[in-house]
Residue, then its C-alpha position, 0 to 999 in steps of 0.5 A: x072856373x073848371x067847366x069840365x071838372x077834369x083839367x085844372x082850372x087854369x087850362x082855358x075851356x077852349x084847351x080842354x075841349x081840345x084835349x078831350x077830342x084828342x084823347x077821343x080820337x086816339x082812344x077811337x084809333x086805338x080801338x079801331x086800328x090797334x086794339x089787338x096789338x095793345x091788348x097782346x102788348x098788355x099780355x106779354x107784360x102779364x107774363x113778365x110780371x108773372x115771371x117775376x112774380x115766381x121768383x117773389x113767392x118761393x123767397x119770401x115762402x123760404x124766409x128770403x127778403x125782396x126789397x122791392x117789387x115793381x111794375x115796370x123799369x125806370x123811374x118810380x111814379x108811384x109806390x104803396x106806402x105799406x110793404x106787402x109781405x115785406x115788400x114795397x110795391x111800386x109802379x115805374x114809368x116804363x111799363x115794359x114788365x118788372x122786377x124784384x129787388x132782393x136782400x143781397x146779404x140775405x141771399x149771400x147767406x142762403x144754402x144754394x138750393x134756395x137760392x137754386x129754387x128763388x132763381x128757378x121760380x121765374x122761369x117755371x112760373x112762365x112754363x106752368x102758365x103756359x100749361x094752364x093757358x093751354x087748358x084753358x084753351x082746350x076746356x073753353x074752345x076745344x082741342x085742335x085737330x089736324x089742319x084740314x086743307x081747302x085749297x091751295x093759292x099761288x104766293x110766289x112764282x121764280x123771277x127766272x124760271x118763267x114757265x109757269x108764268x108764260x104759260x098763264x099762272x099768276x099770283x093769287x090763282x087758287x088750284x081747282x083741278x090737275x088732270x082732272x083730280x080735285x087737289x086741296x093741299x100744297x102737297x098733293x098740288x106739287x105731287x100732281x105736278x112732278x108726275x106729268x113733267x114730260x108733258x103739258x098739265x090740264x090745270x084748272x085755277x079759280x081767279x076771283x069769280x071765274x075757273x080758267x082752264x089753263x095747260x102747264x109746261x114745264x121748261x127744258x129742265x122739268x121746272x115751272x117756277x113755282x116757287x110758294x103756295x099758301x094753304x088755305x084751310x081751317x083746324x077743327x076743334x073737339x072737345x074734351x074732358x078735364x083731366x084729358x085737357x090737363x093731360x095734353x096741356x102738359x103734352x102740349x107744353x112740353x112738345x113745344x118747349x123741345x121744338x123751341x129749344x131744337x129751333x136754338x141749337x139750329x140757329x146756333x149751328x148746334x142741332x143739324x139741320x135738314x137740307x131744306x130748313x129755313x132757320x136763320x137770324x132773319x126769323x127772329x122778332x123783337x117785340x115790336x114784331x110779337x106785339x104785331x103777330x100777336x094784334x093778328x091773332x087776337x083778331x083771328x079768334x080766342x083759340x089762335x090768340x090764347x095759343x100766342x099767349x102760351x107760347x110767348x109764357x113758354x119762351x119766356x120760360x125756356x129762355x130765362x133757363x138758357x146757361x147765359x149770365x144775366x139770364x137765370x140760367x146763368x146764375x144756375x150755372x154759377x151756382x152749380x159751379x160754387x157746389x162743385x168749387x166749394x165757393x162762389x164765382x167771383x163777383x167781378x166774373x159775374x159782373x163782367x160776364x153778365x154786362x157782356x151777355x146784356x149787350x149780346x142781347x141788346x144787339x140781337x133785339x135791336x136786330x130783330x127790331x130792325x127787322x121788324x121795323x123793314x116790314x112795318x114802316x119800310x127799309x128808310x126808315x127802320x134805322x132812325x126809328x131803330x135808333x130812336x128805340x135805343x136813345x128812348x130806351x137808355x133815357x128811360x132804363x138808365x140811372x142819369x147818374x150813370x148816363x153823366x159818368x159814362x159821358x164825362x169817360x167818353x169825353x175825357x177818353 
């Protein structure tokens, strides 16, 4: 007997009930706590399927066979018994995206401009739906203006330059007035500031529901300690027609691309840097962290969110094009060698150098994980959760045969 005609009947009904509840209660925390994130996790999952869909249109529109399409990596919980358009489709455990699997003698046998258009389809499939997203943001919300300050809030004072703090600012006190001027942004507080640093500053700050009337000095060496303010504001939208929509999209697309490109050559010590550029290693995020800033955003409003959705498509894109084996832009590369050498590169050259770049960034998202990891769950427990993420990953992602064999070698070894 199967009361709730759900579970099999062998559960007792007391279990099922049970297990009904828990599913409740997860669904309520999900949707209560987490649905932000989930729903930016299932969107960053939608552009990597995309991305892969990009490679699959061109190769099969060019003739060229795909074996295989699936949703997700790991082991195949379910496939469509027909192939579509000559693929199988199917569904894996870990649903962290896709991939394709094309005819390798197939592709061997292709001239290299379409091999050079299958492996660019990826990559320009995420740029372009970063351009349409982008439309449809500025059709359906409006276009941003530029942010329009409401005042500015006190982040962080120096430990050591105590001026500011003995003379009664504390963190969170929001600037009203500065010699009687009304200042909203940070940059008109500090301008303020600098010009009366050889006397005391009449600085009016709100702190919750009371404006306390305050005199700054500054220490022997002209500094209050002042170290971070917080803009508070909004950004006002307008709305456009069609094609000035599309126009700027593009616009849009392509101004954030050369930014996230001129970000790379920074943090790679390519591109110089200003002397007061913040660009280091400790700003990159895993998808643990872009999963969370993208839940926050999903929670500020459509435009903010849509503007996450875009700029993930696009990085996805700009990345797959960096010249790194592994990466689509590698085989670019090695392709662009093989029409300059008359040949291709050697397999075992691939192979080596694309297992080194697949480690390479394996390090960095375990770093970036980790970083991510310090600011949600603390500084003790980011490295065991950290190495949790690995051993699940390599559980999940790893072929088992391959797992034995490199046990046996580290055995043996």
């Amino acid at each position: 007997m199967n009361p709730l005609g759900i579970f099999p009947s062998k559960f007792p009904p007391v279990k099922q009930v049970l297990s009904i509840m828990l599913a409740m209660a997860l669904a309520d925390f999900l949707f209560a706590y987490a649905f932000g994130q989930v729903v930016a996790a299932l969107v960053i999952v939608f552009l990597i399927i995309i991305h892969e869909v990009g490679h699959w249109i061109p190769a099969r529109m060019m003739g060229l066979s795909v074996k295989t399409f699936s949703v997700g990596f790991g082991k195949t919980i379910y496939q469509y018994p027909k192939p579509i358009w000559g693929t199988y489709f199917r569904l894996s455990s870990v649903p962290l995206g896709g991939y394709i699997v094309p005819d390798d003698d197939d592709m061997a046998r292709a001239p290299i401009w379409k091999r050079a258009v299958f492996i660019s389809g990826g990559p320009l499939m995420n740029l372009l739906c970063a351009v349409l997203i982008t439309f449809f943001s500025y059709i359906v919300v409006g276009e941003p203006q530029a942010f329009r300050p409401t005042g500015s809030v006190i982040a962080e004072l120096d430990s050591k330059i105590t001026a500011a703090y003995d003379s009664g600012l504390r963190v969170g006190d929001e600037f009203v007035n500065i010699e009687g001027q009304r200042v909203f942004s940070a940059k008109e507080v500090f301008n303020a500031l600098l010009a009366h640093q050889s006397s005391p500053v009449a600085v009016d700050v709100k702190r919750g529901d009371q404006v306390l009337s305050l005199k700054l000095a500054h220490d022997a060496n002209g500094k209050l300690g002042l170290k971070g303010v917080r803009q508070k504001g909004y950004v006002p939208y307008a709305q456009v027609g069609v094609l000035t929509a599309a126009v700027d999209a593009v616009d849009k697309t392509a101004e954030a691309t050369v930014a996230t490109l001129e970000w790379l050559g920074k943090l790679l010590y390519i591109v110089p840097r200003a002397n007061e550029e913040q660009v280091n290693a400790d700003q990159l995020q895993s998808l643990i962290g872009i999963v969370q800033t993208g839940g926050e955003l999903f929670q500020s409003g459509l435009a903010d969110f849509l503007a996450f959705a875009a700029i993930v498509s696009l990085s996805l894109g700009v990345l797959n094009f960096l010249p790194l084996p592994a990466l689509d832009g590698g085989h670019l590369l090695f392709l662009a060698i093989e029409k300059m050498r008359g040949k291709a590169v050697s397999v075992m050259v691939q192979r080596w150098s694309s297992l080194g770049t697949i480690g390479l960034l394996l390090l960095v998202t375990f770093y970036a994980a980790y970083n991510d990891l310090i600011r949600l769950v603390g500084p003790h427990w980011a490295a065991p959760v950290t190495a949790l993420l690995f051993c699940l990953l390599v559980r999940y992602t790893v072929p088992y045969s391959v797992r034995i064999s490199v046990t046996r070698r580290l055995r043996r070894s």
